[in-house]
N, C-alpha and C positions, 0 to 999 in steps of 0.2 A: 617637396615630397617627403624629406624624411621628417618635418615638424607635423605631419598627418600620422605619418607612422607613431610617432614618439608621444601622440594623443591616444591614439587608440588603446596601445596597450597601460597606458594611464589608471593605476587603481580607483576603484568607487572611494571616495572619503572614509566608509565603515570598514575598509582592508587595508588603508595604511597605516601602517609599520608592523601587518601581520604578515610571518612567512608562507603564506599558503597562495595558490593561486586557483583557480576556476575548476582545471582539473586535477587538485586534491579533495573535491566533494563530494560525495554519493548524489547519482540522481534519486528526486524526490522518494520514488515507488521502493528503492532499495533501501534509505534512510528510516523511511515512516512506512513499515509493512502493516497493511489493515482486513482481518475478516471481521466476519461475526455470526452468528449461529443462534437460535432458536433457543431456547429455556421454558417449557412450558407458556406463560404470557406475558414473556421477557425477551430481550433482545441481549445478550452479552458482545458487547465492539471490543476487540483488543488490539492494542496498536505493540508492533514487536520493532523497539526504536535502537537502531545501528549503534556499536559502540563509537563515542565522540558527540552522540547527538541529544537533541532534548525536545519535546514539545511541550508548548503553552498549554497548561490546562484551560485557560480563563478565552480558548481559540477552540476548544473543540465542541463542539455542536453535532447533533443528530437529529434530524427531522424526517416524517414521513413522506415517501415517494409515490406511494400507493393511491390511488384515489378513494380507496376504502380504511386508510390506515392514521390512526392517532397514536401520536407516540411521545409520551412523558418527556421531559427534561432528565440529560445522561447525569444517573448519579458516579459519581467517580471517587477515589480513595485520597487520601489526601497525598501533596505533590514535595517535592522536596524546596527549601527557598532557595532562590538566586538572587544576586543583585547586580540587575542588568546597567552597564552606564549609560545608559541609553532609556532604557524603557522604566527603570526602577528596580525594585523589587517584584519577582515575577514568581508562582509556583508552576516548576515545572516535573517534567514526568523523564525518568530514561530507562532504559532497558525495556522495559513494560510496561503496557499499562489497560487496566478494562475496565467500563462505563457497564454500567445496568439502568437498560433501559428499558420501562414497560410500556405494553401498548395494548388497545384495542381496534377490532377489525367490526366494522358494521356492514360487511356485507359477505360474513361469513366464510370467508377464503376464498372468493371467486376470483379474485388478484392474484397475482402472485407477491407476497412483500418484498419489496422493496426499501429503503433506507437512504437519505441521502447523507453523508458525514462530512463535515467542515474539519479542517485541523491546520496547526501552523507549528512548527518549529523549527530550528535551528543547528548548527554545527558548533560543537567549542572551541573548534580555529575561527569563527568570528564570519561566519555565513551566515542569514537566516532568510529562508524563502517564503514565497507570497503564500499567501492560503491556500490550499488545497481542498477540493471538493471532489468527490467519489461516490458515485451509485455503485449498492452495493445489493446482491440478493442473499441475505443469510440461509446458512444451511442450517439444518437440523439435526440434533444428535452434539455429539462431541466437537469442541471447538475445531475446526479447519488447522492444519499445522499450517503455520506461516512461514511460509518455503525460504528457506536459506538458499533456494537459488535465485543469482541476480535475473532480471526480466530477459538480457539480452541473452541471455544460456540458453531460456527455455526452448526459441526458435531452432537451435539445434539439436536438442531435444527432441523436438516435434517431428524434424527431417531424417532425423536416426529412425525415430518408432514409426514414421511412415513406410520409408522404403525397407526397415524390418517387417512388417505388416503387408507389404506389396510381395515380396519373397515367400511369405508364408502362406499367404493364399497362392500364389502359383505352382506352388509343393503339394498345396493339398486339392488342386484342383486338379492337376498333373495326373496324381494318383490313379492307379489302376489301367492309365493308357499305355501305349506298348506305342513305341516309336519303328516308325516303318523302315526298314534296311535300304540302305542305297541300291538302285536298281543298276 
């Protein structure tokens, strides 16, 4: 039994003799934060990338969703280099990064746009996760802030401004009745 045990927790070949283990990594959604927003007959995607992390430029991809929607190849800014031992020389992107993307619509907005985005990157303690794919619905107006809260907050979040919101309507629904005196 214990030569099972002593496999299991066995590192992948790409984490030996690094001191990190599984839970030192940000899940995907927290590492690689992604909206994107409207620009006249543009798409602007910004990826807001965790500190320690990096994404491939030459992995990120934008296509349309829409069944009405055409949408250019994401022009991007140039990346910083790395030299991966592994993969080679790679440009990658950290802290930030935004794609301009154009497009047109042949059926005059009766869709709603849609977007699908591919992206891949990594950890500099020596992670790098499979590719990632995201439907996304771009807003309009000013870029979406990409929330510094991690995903599993929000849920509590949610549970606070509900039963805040459940209070508040019974307050104001309350109002004006006159509670009947015990008989």
């Amino acid at each position: 039994m214990l030569g099972y045990l002593g496999s299991a927790s066995a590192k992948p070949w790409w984490m030996r003799g690094v001191d990190s283990n599984e839970t030192d990594f940000l899940p995907p959604d927290v590492a690689f934060r992604v909206a994107a927003r409207l620009d006249g007959n543009a798409l602007k995607v910004r990826w807001a990338i965790a500190d320690g992390y990096y994404l491939y430029r030459h992995k990120i991809e934008v296509e349309a969703e829409s069944p009405d929607l055409m949408v250019s190849a994401p022009q991007l800014p140039a990346g910083a280099i790395k030299t991966d031992p592994y993969l080679g020389t790679q440009e990658i992107y950290t802290q930030q990064v935004e794609a301009l993307v154009h497009f047109a619509r042949s059926d005059a907005g009766a869709h709603p746009i849609q977007i699908k985005v591919t992206y891949q990157g990594c950890a500099e303690a020596g992670l790098c996760y499979p590719p990632i794919t995201k439907v996304i619905f771009p807003t309009a107006g000013a870029t979406p802030a990409v929330s510094s809260i991690p995903p599993d907050r929000w849920q509590g979040i949610a549970i606070f401004g509900g039963a805040f919101g459940f209070l508040l309507a019974g307050l104001v629904l309350r109002k004006g009745r006159k509670l009947d005196a015990p008989a």
